[in-house]
ChimeraX commands (.cxc) that place a marker at each C-alpha (Angstrom):
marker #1 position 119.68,97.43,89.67 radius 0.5
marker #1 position 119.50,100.40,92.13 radius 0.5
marker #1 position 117.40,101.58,94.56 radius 0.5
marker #1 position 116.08,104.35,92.20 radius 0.5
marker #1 position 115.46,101.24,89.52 radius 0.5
marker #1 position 113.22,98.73,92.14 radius 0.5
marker #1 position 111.58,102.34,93.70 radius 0.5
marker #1 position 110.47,102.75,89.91 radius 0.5
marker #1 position 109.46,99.23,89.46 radius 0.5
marker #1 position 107.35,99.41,92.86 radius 0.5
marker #1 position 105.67,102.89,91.81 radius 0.5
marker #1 position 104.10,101.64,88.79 radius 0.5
marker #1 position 102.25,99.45,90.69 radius 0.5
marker #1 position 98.31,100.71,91.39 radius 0.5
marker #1 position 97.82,102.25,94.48 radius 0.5
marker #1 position 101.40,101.99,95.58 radius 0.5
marker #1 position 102.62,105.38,97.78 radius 0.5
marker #1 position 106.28,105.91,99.03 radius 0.5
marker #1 position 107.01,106.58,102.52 radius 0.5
marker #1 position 109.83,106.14,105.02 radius 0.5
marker #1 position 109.85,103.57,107.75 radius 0.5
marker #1 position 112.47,104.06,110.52 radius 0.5
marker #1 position 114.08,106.54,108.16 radius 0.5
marker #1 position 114.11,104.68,105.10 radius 0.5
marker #1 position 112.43,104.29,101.67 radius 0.5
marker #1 position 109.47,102.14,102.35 radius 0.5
marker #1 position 106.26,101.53,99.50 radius 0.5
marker #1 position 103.07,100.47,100.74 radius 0.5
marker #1 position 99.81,99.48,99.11 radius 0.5
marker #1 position 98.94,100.39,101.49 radius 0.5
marker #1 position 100.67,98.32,103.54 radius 0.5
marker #1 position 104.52,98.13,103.42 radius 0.5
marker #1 position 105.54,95.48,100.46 radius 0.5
marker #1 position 108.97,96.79,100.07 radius 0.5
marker #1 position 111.59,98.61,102.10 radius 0.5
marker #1 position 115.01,99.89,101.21 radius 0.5
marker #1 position 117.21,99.53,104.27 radius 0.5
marker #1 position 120.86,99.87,103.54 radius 0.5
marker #1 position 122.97,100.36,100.46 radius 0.5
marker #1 position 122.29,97.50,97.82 radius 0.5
marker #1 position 119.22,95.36,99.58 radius 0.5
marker #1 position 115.69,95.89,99.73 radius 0.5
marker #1 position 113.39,93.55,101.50 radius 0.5
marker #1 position 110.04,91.85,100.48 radius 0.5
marker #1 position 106.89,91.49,102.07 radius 0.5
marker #1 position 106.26,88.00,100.39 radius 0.5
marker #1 position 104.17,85.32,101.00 radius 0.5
marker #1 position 106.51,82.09,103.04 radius 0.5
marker #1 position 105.54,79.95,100.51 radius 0.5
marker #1 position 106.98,82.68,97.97 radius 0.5
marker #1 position 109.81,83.49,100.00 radius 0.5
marker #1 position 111.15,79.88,100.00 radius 0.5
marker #1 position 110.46,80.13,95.66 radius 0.5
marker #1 position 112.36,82.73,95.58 radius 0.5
marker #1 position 115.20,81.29,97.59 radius 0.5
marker #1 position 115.30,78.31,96.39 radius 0.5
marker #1 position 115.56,79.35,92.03 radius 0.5
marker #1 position 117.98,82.41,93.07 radius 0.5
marker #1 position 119.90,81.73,96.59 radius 0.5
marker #1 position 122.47,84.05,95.15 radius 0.5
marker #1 position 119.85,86.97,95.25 radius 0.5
marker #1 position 117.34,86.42,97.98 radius 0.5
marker #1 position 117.54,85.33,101.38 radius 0.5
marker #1 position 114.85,85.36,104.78 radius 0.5
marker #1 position 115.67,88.09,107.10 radius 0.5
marker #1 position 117.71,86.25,110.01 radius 0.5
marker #1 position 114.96,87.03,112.46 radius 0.5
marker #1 position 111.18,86.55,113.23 radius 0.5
marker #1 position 110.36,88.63,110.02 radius 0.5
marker #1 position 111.94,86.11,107.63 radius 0.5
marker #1 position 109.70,83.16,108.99 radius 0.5
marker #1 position 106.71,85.84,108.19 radius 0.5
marker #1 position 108.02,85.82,104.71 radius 0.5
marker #1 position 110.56,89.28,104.86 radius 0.5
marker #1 position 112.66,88.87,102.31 radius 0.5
marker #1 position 116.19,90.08,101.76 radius 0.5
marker #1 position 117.50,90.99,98.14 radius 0.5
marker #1 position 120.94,91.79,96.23 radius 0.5
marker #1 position 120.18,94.29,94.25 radius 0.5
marker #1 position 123.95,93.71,92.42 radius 0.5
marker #1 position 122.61,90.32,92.10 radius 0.5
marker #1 position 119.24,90.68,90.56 radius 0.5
marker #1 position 117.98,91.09,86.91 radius 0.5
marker #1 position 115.30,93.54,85.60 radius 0.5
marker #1 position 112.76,90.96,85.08 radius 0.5
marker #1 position 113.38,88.74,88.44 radius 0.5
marker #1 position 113.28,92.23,90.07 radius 0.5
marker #1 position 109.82,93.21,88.66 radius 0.5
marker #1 position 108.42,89.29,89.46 radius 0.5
marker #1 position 109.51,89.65,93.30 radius 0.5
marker #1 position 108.31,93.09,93.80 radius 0.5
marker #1 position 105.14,92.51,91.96 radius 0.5
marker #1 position 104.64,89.20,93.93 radius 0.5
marker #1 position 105.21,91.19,97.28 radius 0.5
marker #1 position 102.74,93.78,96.30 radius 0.5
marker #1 position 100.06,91.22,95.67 radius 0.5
marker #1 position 100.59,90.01,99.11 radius 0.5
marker #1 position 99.10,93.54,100.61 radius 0.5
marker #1 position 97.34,95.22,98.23 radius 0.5
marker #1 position 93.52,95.13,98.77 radius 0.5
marker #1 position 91.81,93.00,96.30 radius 0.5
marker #1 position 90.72,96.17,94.16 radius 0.5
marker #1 position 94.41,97.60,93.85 radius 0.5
marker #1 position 95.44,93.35,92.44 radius 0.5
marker #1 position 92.26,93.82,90.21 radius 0.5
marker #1 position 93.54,96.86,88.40 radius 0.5
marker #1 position 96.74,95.64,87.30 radius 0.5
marker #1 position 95.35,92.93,85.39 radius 0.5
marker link #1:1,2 radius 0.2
marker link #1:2,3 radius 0.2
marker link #1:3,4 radius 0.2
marker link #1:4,5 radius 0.2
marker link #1:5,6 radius 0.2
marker link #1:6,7 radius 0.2
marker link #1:7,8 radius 0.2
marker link #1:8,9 radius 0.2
marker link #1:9,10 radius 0.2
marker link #1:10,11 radius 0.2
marker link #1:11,12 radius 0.2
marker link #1:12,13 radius 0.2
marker link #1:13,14 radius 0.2
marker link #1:14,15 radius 0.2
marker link #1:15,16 radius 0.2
marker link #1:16,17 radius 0.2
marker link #1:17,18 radius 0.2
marker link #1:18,19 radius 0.2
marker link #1:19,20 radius 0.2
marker link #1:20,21 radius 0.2
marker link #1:21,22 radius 0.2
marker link #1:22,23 radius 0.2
marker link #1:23,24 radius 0.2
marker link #1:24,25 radius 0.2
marker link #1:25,26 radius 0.2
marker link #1:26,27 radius 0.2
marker link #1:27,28 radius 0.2
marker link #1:28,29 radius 0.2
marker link #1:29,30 radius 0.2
marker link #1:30,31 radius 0.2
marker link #1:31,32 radius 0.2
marker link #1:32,33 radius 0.2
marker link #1:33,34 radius 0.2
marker link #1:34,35 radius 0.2
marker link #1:35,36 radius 0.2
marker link #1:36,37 radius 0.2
marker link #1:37,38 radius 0.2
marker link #1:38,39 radius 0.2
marker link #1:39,40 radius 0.2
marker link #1:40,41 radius 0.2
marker link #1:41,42 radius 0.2
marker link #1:42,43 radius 0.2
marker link #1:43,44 radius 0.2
marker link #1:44,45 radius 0.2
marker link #1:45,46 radius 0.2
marker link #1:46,47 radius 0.2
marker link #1:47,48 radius 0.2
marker link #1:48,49 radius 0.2
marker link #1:49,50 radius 0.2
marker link #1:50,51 radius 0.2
marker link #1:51,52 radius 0.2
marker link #1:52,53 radius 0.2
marker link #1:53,54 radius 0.2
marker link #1:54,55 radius 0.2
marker link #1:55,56 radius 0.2
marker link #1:56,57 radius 0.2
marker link #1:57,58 radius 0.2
marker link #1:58,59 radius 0.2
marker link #1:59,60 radius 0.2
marker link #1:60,61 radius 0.2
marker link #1:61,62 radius 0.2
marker link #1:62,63 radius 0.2
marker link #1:63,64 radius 0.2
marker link #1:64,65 radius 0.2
marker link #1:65,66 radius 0.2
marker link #1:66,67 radius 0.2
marker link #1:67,68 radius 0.2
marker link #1:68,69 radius 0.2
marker link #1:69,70 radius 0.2
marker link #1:70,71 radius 0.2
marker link #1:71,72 radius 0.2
marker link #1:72,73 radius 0.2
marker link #1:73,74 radius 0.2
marker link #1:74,75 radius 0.2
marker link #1:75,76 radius 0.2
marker link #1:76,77 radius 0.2
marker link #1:77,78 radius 0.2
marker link #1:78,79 radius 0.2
marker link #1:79,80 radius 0.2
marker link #1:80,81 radius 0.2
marker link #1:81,82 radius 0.2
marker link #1:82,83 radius 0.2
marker link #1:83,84 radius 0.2
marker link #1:84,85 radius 0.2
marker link #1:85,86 radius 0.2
marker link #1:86,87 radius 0.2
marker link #1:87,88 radius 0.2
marker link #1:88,89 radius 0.2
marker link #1:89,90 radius 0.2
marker link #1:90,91 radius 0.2
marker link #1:91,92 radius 0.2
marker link #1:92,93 radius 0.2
marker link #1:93,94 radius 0.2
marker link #1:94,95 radius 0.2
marker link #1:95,96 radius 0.2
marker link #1:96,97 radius 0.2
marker link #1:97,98 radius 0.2
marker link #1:98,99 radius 0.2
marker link #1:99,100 radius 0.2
marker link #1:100,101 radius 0.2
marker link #1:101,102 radius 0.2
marker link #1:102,103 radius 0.2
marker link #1:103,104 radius 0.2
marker link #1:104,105 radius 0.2
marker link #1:105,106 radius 0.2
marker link #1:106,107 radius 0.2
marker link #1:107,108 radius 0.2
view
């Protein structure tokens, strides 16, 4: 997986824009669901309750952010580590976790 690959996954998502954050690739919808920081991660806007699923079926792939924004539910992930399909599932459950109820309506 590589940045270009989750960027893709994240812009085929309604209503989903890319920006830059601090100089990086961010995607918001319209608030920021995913980031790409540094070479090989991205971090998730999920849910805590998600975050911990996440962590706890693929520990080799995800992991909280060390700092206040992992107990909010920022999410670290491998890209290396992840396949196409867990990709889309975390991305797409990050999404869901700022997109207006209209945006979540039109991808069903």
């Amino acid at each position: 997986m590589t940045p270009d690959d989750i960027a893709a996954i994240a812009l085929a998502l309604p209503g989903t824009a890319e920006s830059a954050h601090f100089g990086k690739r961010d995607f918001r919808a319209p608030k920021i669901f995913l980031s790409l920081p540094s070479p090989g991660i991205a971090n998730l806007n999920l849910a805590p309750d998600q975050q911990s699923m996440f962590v706890e079926l693929y520990p080799e792939v995800f992991s909280p952010l060390p700092n206040a924004w992992g107990l909010r539910g920022w999410t670290a992930f491998r890209l290396d580590a992840c396949t196409d399909e867990t990709a889309r599932m975390a991305v797409e459950a990050a999404w869901k976790t700022v997109a207006p109820k209209r945006l979540r309506d039109a991808l069903t």
